[in-house]
C-alpha positions in Angstrom: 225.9 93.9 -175.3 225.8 91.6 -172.1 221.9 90.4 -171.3 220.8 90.3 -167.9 217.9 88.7 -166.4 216.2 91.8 -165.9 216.4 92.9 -169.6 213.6 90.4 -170.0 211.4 91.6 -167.6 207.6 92.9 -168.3 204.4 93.2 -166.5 202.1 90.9 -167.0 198.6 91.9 -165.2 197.2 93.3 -168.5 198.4 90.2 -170.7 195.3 87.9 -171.8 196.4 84.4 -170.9 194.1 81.6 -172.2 193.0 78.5 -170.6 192.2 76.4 -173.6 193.5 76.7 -176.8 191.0 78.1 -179.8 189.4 75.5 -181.7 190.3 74.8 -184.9 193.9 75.0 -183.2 195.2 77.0 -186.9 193.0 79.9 -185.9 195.3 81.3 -183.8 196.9 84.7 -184.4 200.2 85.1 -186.1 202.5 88.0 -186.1 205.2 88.1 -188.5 208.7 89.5 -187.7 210.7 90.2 -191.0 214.5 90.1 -189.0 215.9 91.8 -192.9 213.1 94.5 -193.1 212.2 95.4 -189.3 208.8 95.1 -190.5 205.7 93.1 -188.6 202.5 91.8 -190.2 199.3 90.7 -188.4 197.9 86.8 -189.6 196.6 83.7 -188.5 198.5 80.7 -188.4 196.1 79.4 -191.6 198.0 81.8 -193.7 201.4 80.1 -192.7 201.6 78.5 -196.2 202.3 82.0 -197.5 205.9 82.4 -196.3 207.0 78.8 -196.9 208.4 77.6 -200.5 209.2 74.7 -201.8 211.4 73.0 -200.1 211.8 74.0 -197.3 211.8 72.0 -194.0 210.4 72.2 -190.8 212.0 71.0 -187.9 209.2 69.9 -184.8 209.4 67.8 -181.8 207.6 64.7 -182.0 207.3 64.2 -178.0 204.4 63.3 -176.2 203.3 64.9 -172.9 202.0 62.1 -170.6 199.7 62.7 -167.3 202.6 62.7 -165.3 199.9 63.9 -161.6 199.0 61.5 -159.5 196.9 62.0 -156.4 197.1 59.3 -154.0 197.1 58.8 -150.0 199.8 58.0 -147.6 200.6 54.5 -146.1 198.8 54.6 -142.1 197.9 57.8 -141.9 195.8 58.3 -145.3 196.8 61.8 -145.8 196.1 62.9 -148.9 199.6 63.5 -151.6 200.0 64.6 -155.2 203.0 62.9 -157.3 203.7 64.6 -160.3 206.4 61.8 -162.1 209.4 63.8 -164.0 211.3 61.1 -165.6 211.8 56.9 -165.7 214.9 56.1 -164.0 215.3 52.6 -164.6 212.4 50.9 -166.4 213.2 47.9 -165.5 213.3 48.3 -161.9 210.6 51.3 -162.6 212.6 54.0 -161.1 211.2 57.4 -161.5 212.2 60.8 -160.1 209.2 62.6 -158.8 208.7 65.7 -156.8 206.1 65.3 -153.8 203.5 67.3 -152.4 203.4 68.0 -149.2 207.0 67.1 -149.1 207.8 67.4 -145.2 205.4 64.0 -144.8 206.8 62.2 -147.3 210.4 59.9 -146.1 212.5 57.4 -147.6 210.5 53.9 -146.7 206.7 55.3 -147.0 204.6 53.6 -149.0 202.0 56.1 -151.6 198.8 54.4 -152.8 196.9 55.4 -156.3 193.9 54.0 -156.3 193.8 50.0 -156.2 195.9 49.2 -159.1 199.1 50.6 -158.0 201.9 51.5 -155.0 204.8 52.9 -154.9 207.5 53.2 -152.4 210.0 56.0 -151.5 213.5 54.7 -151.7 215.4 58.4 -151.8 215.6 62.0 -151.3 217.1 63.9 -154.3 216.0 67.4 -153.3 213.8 69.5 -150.8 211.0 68.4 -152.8 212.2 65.7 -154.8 212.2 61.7 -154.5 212.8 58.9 -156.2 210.0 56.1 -156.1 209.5 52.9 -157.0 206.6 51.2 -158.4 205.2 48.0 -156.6 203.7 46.5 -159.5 204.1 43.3 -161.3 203.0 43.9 -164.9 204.8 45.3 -167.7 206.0 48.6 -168.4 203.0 49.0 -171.0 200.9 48.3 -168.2 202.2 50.6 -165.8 201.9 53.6 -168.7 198.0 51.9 -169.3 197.1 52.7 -165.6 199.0 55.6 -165.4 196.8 57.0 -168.7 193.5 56.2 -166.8 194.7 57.7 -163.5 196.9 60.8 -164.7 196.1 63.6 -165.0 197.9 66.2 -167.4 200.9 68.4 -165.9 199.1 71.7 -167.2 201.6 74.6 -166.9 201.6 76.3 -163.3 199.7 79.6 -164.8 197.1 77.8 -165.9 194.8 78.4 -162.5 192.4 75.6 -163.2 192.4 72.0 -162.3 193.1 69.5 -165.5 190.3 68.2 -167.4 189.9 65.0 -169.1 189.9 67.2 -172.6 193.3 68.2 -171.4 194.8 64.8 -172.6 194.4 65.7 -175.9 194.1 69.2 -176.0 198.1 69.5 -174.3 199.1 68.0 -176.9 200.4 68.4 -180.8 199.1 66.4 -183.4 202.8 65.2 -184.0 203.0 63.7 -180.7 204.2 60.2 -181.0 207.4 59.8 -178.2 206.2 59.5 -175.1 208.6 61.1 -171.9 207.4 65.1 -172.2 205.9 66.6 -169.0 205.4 69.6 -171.1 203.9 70.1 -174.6 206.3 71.9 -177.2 203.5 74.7 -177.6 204.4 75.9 -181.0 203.3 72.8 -182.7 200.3 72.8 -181.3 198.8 75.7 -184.2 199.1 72.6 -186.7 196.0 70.8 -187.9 196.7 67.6 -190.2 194.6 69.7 -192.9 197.3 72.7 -192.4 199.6 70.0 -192.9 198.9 68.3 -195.6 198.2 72.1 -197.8 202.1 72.8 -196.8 203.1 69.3 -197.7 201.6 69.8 -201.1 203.4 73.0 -201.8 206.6 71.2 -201.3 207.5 71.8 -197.5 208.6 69.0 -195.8 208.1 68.4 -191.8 211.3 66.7 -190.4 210.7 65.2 -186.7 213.6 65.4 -183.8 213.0 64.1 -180.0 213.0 66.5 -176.9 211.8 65.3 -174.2 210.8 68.5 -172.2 211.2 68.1 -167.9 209.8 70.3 -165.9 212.8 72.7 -166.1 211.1 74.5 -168.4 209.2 76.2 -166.2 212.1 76.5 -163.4 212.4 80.6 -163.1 215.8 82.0 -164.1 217.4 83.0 -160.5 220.7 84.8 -161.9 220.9 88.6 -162.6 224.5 87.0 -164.8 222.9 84.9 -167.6 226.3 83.1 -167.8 225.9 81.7 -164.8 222.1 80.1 -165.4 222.4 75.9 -165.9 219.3 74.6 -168.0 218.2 70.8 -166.6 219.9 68.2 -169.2 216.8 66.6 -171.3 217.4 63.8 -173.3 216.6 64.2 -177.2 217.5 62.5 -180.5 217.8 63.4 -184.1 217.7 60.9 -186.8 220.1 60.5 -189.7 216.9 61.0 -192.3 216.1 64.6 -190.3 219.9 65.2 -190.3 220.5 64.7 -194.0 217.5 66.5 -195.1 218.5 69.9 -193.0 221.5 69.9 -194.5 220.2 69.4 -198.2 218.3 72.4 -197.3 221.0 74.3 -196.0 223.1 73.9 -199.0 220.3 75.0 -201.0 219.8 78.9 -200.9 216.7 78.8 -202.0 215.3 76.7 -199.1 214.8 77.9 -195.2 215.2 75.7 -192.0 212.5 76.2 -189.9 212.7 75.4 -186.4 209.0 74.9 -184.9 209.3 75.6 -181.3 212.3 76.3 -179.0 213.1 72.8 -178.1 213.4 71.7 -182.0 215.6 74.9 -182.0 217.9 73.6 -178.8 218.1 70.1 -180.7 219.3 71.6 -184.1 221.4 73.5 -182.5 222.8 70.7 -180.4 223.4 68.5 -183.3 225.7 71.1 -185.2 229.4 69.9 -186.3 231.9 72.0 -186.5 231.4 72.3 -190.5 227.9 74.0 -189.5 226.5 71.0 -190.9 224.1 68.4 -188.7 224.7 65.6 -187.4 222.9 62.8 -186.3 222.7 61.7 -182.6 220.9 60.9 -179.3 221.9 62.0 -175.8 221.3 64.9 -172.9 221.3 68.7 -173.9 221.7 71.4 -171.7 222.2 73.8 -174.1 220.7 77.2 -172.9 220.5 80.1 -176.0 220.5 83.9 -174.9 221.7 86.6 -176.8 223.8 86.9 -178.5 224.0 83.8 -180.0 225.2 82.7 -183.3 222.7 80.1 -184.9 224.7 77.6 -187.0 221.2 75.9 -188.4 218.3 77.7 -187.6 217.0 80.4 -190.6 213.5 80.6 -189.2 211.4 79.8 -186.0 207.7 79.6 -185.5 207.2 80.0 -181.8 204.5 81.0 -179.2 204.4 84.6 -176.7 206.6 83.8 -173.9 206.7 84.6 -170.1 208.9 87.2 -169.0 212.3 86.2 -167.3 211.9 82.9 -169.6 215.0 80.9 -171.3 212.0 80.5 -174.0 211.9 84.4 -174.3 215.9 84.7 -173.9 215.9 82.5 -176.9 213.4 84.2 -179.4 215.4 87.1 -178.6 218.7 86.0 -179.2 217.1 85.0 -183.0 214.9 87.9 -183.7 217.4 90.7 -181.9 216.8 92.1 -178.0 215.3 95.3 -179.3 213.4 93.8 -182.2 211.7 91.3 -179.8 210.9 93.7 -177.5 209.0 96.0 -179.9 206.8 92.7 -181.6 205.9 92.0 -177.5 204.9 96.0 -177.3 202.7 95.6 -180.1 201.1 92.4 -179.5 200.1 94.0 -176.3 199.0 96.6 -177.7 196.9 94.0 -180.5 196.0 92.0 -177.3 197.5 89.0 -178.8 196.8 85.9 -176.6 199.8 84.9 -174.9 201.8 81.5 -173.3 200.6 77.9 -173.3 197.8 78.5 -174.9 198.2 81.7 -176.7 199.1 82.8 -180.4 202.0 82.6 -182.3 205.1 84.5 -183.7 207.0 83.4 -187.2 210.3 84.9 -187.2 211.9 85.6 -190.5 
């Protein structure tokens, strides 16, 4: 059956939609979708350990989300104008591509001030909205990211209708973030806790790390009624040999799952397949955009969050769990008033 874009559409109004995630963050509701039985269960992420063995793997993204707005004012006229920075250019030169706010004021030469310690200067137009800048600044890199840590703030999804908090730094965040380049968090990892962790560790699960870092393409809305025709923004990921090797020990093992946590750990594995189904080891750009149907070479189980409608998040979970199957878990966590998006519960498909 071809998909279309309107297969995945649902209302919204009556969803609950959290602001901050539940504290501790393993509290969160889990629904369990058993792909071989049709059946669902109602848990919390705590109880997680109960459908993992010995090991298995799971496969997370290690990015880091880094407070990628900055407010500032305008060269001459001090008007006030947001920056929100989507990725380094050149680092050297420190090149990033940015989109502006408001953009009509904003030309190739101006000069944008962020407080005292730092300037930029526009030096191109890349779309309606987008420039590329250049920092006027004569320390290192790691003091460019310092001021930009005390004068960021964090690029909170756009349904989120709040202004960031300083909380927010960590909060957005999973406790696996360690490569910094993300201007969104990979949202399923954030249900771990290192206490979590460590119980699956000592049941013999193994947590393998892989590199996304996720632009803000994410939250770019699907405008093509043909799925075929949708192109997903290229983000630059890598997958070590030590995470390579160990998926494919657990592949060949029957007894063992591959768990990817979160769609972009899912769009890596995927990426990294040879043509013997086995991984491979790599760094580079993926655009790789998964819909149903979709044969997964890799991925045997996926812990992810609720999604929003019309989402490539939502297209994937459904090309792993089945269209119809999907469908019905969304019906019924509705129904449950499961919490859903950024902030929301979780799903672990089977």
């Amino acid at each position: 059956m071809k998909m279309k874009l309107t297969d995945f559409k649902f209302e919204t109004d009556d969803l609950h939609v959290p602001e901050k995630p539940v504290n501790p963050r393993d509290a969160s509701r889990m629904m369990v979708l058993n792909r071989e039985e049709r059946s669902i269960k109602h848990e919390k992420f705590s109880d997680i350990h109960k459908y993992m063995n010995k090991g298995d793997v799971i496969v997370y993204n290690n990015t880091k989300v880094f407070p990628a707005r900055l407010k500032g004012k305008k060269e001459k006229t001090d008007a006030d104008i947001e920056v929100f920075l989507l990725r380094e250019l050149q680092p050297e030169n420190m090149l990033w591509d940015v989109l502006v706010e408001p953009a009509r004021k904003i030309r190739i030469g101006n000069k944008l001030y962020f407080g005292e310690e730092l300037m930029a200067e526009v030096v191109d137009n890349t779309t309606s909205r987008g420039r590329t800048i250049r920092f006027l600044f004569e320390g290192s890199n790691q003091d460019l990211y310092r001021i930009l840590d005390e004068i960021g703030e964090m690029p909170m999804p756009p349904y989120i209708d709040r202004e960031p908090e300083e909380e927010d730094k960590e909060r957005y965040q999973t406790i696996f973030a360690k490569e910094r380049g993300a201007v969104a968090a990979p949202t399923a990892g954030m249900h771990f806790t290192p206490e979590l962790v460590e119980k699956l560790e000592q049941k013999g699960v193994e947590f393998l790390p892989v590199t996304l870092h996720i632009g803000w393409g994410t939250f770019r809305p699907v405008e093509v009624e043909d799925l075929t025709k949708h192109r997903m923004d290229s983000e630059n990921y890598f997958i070590s040999q030590e995470t390579s090797d160990k998926i494919n020990k657990a592949l060949k093992n029957k007894k063992t799952k591959v768990v990817g946590c979160g769609s972009t750990a899912v769009r890596v594995i995927e990426t990294s397949v040879m043509a013997s189904g086995m991984s491979k080891p790599g760094t580079g750009w993926t655009d790789k955009f998964i819909y149903p149907p979709y044969d997964f070479k890799i991925t045997e189980a996926i812990i992810t969050n609720f999604h929003r409608p019309e989402s490539t998040l939502l297209m994937l979970a459904a090309a792993f769990a089945d269209y119809d199957f999907l469908m019905e878990a969304y019906e019924e966590a509705k129904k449950e008033k499961y919490r859903f998006f950024t902030f929301g519960d979780v799903m672990l498909i089977l």
